[in-house]
N, CA and C atoms as an extended XYZ file, in Angstrom:
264
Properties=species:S:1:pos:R:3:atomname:S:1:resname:S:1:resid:I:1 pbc="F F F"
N        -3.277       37.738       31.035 N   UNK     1
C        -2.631       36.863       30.090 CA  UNK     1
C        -3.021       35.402       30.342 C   UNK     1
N        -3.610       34.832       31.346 N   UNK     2
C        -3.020       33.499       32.001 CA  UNK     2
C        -5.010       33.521       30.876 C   UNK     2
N        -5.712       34.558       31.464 N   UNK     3
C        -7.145       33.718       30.494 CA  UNK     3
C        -6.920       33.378       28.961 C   UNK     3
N        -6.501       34.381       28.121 N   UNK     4
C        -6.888       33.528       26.834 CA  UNK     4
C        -5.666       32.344       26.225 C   UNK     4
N        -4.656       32.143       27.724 N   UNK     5
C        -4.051       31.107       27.681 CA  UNK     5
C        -4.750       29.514       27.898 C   UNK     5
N        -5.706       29.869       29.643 N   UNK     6
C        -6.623       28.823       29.479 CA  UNK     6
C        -7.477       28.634       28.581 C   UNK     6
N        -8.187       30.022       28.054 N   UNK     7
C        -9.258       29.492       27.055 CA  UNK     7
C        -8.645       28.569       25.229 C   UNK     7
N        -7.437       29.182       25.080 N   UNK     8
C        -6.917       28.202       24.149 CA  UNK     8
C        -6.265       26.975       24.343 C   UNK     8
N        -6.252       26.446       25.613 N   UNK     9
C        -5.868       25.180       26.204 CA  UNK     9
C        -6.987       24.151       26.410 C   UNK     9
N        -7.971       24.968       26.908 N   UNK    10
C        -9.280       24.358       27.057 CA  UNK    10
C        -9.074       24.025       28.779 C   UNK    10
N        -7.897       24.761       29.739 N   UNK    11
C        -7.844       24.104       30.807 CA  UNK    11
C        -6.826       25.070       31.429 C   UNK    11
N        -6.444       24.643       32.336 N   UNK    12
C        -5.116       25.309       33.204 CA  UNK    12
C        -4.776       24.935       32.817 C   UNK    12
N        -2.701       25.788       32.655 N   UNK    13
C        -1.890       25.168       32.080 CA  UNK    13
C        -1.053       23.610       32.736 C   UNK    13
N        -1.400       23.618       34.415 N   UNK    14
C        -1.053       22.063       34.630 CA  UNK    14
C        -1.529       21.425       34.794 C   UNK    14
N        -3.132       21.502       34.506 N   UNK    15
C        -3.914       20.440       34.197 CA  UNK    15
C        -3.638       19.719       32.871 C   UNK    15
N        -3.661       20.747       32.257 N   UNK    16
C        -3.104       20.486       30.190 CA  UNK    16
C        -2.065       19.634       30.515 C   UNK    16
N        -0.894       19.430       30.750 N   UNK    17
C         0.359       19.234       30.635 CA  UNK    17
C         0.366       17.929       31.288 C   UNK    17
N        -0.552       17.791       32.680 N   UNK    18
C        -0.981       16.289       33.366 CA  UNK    18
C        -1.907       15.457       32.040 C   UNK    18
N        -2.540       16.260       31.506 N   UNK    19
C        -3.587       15.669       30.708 CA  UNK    19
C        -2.592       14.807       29.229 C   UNK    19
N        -1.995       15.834       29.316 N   UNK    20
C        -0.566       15.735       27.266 CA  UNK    20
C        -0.227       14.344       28.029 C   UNK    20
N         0.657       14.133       29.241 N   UNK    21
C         1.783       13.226       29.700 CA  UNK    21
C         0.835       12.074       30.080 C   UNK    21
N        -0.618       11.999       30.931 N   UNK    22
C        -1.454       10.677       30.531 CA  UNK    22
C        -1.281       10.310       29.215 C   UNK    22
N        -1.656       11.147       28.114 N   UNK    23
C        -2.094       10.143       26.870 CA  UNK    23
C        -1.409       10.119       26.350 C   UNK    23
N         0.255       10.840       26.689 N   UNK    24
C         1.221       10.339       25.717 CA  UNK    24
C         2.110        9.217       26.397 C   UNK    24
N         1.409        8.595       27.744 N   UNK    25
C         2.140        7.168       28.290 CA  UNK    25
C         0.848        6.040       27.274 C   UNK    25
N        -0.292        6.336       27.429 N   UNK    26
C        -0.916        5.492       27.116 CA  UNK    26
C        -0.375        5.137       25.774 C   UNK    26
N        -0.498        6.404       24.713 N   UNK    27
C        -0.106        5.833       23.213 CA  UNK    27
C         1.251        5.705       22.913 C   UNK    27
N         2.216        5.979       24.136 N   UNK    28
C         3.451        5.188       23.920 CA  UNK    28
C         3.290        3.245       24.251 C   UNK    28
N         2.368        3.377       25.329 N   UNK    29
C         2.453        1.997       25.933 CA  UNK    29
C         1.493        1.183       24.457 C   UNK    29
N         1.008        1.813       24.235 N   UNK    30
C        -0.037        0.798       22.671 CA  UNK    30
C         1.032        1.027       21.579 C   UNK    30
N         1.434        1.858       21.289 N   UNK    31
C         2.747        1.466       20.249 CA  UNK    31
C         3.819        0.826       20.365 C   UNK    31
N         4.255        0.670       21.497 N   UNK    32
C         5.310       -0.157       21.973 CA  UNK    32
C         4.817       -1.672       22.170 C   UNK    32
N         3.892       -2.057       22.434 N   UNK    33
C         2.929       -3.560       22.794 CA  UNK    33
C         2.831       -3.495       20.978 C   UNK    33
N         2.983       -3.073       19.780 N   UNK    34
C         2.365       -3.322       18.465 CA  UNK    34
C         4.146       -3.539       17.914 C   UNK    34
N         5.096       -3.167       18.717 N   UNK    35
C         6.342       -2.689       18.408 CA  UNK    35
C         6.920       -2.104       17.676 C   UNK    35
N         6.188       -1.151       17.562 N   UNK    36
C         6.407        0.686       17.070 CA  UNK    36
C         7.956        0.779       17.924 C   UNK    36
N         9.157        1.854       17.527 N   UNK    37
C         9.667        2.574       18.072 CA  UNK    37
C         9.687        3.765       17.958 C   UNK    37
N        10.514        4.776       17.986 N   UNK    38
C        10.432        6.015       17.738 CA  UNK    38
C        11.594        6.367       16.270 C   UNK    38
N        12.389        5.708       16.328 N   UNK    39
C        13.387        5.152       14.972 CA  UNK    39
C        12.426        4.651       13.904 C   UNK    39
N        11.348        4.010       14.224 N   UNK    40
C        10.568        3.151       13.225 CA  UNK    40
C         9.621        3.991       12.506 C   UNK    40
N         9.053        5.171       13.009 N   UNK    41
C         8.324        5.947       12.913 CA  UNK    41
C         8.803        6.992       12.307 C   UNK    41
N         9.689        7.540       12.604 N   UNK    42
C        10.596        8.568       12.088 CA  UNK    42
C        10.863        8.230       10.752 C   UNK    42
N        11.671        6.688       10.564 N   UNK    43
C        12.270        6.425        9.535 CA  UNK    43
C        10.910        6.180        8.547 C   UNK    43
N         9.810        5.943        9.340 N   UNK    44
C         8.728        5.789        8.174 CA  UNK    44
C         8.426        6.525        7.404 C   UNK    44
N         8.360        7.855        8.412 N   UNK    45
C         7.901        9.137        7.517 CA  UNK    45
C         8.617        9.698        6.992 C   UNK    45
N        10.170        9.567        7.145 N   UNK    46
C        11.172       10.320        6.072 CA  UNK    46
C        10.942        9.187        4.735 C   UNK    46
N        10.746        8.003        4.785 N   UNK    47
C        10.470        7.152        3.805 CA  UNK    47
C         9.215        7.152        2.853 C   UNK    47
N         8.254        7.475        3.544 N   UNK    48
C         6.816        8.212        2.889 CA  UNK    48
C         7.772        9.406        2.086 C   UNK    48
N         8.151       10.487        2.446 N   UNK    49
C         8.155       11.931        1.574 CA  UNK    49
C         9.193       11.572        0.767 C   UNK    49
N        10.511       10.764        0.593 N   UNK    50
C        10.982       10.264       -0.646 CA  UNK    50
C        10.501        9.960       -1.365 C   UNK    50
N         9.077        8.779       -1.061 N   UNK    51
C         8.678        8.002       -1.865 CA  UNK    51
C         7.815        9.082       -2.756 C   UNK    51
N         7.105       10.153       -1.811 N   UNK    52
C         6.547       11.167       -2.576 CA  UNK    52
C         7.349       11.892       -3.470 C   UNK    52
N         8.501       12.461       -2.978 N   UNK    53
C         9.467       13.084       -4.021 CA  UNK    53
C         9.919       12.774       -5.284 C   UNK    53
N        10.079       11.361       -5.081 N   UNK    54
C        10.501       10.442       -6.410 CA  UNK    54
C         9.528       10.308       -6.982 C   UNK    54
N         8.055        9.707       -6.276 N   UNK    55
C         7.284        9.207       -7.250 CA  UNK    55
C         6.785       10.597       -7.812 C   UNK    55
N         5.966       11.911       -7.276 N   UNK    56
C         5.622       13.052       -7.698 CA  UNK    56
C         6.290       13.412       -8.961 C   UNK    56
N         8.061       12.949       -9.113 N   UNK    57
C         8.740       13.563      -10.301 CA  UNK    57
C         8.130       12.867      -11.834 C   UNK    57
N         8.003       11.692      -10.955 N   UNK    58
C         7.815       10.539      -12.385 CA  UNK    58
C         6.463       10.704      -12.630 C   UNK    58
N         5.278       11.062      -12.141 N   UNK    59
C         3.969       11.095      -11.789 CA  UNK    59
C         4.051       12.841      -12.883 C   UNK    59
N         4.954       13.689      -12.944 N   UNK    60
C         4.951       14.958      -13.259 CA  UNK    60
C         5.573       14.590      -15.069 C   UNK    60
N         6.374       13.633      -14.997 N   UNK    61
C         7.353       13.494      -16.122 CA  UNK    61
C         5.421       12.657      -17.056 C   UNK    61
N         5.313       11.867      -16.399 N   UNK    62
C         3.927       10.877      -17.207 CA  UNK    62
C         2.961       12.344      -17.911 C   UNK    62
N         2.969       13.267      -17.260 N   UNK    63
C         1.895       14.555      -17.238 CA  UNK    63
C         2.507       14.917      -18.457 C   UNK    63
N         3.323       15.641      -18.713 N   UNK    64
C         4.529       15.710      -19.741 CA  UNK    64
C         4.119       14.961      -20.978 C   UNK    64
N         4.215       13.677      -20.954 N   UNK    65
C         4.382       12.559      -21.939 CA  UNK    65
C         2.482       12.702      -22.412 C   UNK    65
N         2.188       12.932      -21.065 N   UNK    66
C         0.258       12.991      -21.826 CA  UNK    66
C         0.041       13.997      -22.811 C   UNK    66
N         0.764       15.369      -21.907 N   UNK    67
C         0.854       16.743      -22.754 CA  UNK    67
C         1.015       16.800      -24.110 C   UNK    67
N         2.366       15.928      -24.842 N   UNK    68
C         2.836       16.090      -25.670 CA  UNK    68
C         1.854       15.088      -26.658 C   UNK    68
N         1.219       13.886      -26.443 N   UNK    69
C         0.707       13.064      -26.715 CA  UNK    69
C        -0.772       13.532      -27.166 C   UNK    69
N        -1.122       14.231      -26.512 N   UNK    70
C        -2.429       15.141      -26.853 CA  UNK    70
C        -2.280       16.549      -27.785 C   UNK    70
N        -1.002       16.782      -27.511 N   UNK    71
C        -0.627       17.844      -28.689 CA  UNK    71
C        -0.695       17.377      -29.970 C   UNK    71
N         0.030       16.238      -30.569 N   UNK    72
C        -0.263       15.880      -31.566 CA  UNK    72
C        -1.186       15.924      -32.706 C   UNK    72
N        -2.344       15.152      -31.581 N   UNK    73
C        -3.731       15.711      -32.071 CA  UNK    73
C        -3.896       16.691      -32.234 C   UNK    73
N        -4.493       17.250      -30.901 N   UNK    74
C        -4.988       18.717      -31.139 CA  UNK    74
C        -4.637       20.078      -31.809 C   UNK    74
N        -3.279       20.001      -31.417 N   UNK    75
C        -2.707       21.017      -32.438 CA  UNK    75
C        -3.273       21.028      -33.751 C   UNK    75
N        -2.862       20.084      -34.587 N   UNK    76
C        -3.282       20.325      -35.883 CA  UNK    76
C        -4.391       20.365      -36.009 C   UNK    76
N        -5.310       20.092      -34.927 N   UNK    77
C        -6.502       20.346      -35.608 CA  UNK    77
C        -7.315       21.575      -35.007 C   UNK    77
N        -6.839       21.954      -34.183 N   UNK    78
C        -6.756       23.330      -33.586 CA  UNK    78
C        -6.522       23.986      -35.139 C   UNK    78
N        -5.561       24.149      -35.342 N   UNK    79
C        -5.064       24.736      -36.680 CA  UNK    79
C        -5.612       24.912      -38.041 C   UNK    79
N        -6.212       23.407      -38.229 N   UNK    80
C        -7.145       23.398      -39.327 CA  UNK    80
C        -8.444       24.165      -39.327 C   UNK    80
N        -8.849       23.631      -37.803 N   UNK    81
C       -10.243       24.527      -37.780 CA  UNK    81
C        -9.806       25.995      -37.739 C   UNK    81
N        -8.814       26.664      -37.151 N   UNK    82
C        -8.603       28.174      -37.570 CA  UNK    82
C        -8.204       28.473      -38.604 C   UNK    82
N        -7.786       27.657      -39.678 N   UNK    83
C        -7.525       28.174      -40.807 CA  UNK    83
C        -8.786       28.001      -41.852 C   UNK    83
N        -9.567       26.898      -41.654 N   UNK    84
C       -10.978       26.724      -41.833 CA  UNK    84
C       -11.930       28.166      -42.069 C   UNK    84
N       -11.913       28.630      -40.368 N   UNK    85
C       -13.146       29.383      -40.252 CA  UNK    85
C       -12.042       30.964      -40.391 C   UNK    85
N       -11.004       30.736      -40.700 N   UNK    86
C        -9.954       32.417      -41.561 CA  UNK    86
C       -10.620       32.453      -42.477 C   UNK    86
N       -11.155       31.430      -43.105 N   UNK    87
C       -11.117       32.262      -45.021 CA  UNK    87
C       -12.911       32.185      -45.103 C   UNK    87
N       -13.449       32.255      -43.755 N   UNK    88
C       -15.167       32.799      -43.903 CA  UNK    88
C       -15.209       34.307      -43.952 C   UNK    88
């Protein structure tokens, strides 16, 4: 069991785990020097997928408004030309 544990680690498992806790001091210590927190980050990305949620609806409602806007046209003339090429 312990091999295709190392081979999907790329390492022993406490080498891996020395390796995770180096680079997660380093890119805590560079986000914290930019003054990142962990509140700031969090709250960013729940703030990104609202912004997606809301905007996606209105972005879906515009799709809608194109739909119907292009129906206009086309329909009837969808229509004409099949009633056109009915009476060949």
């Amino acid at each position: 069991m312990s091999d295709p544990v190392n081979r999907f680690l790329g390492d022993t498992l406490g080498r891996t785990i020395i390796k995770l806790i180096v680079v997660c001091l380093i890119v805590g210590f560079v986000l914290a020097f930019f003054g990142f927190t962990p509140d700031n980050i969090v709250d960013s990305i729940r703030y990104w997928f609202l912004d997606l949620w809301y905007n996606g609806f209105r972005a879906l409602g515009r799709v809608g408004n194109y739909l119907v806007l292009g129906a206009i046209i086309v329909i009837p003339i969808f229509l004409i030309l099949r009633l056109l090429s009915y009476r060949r």
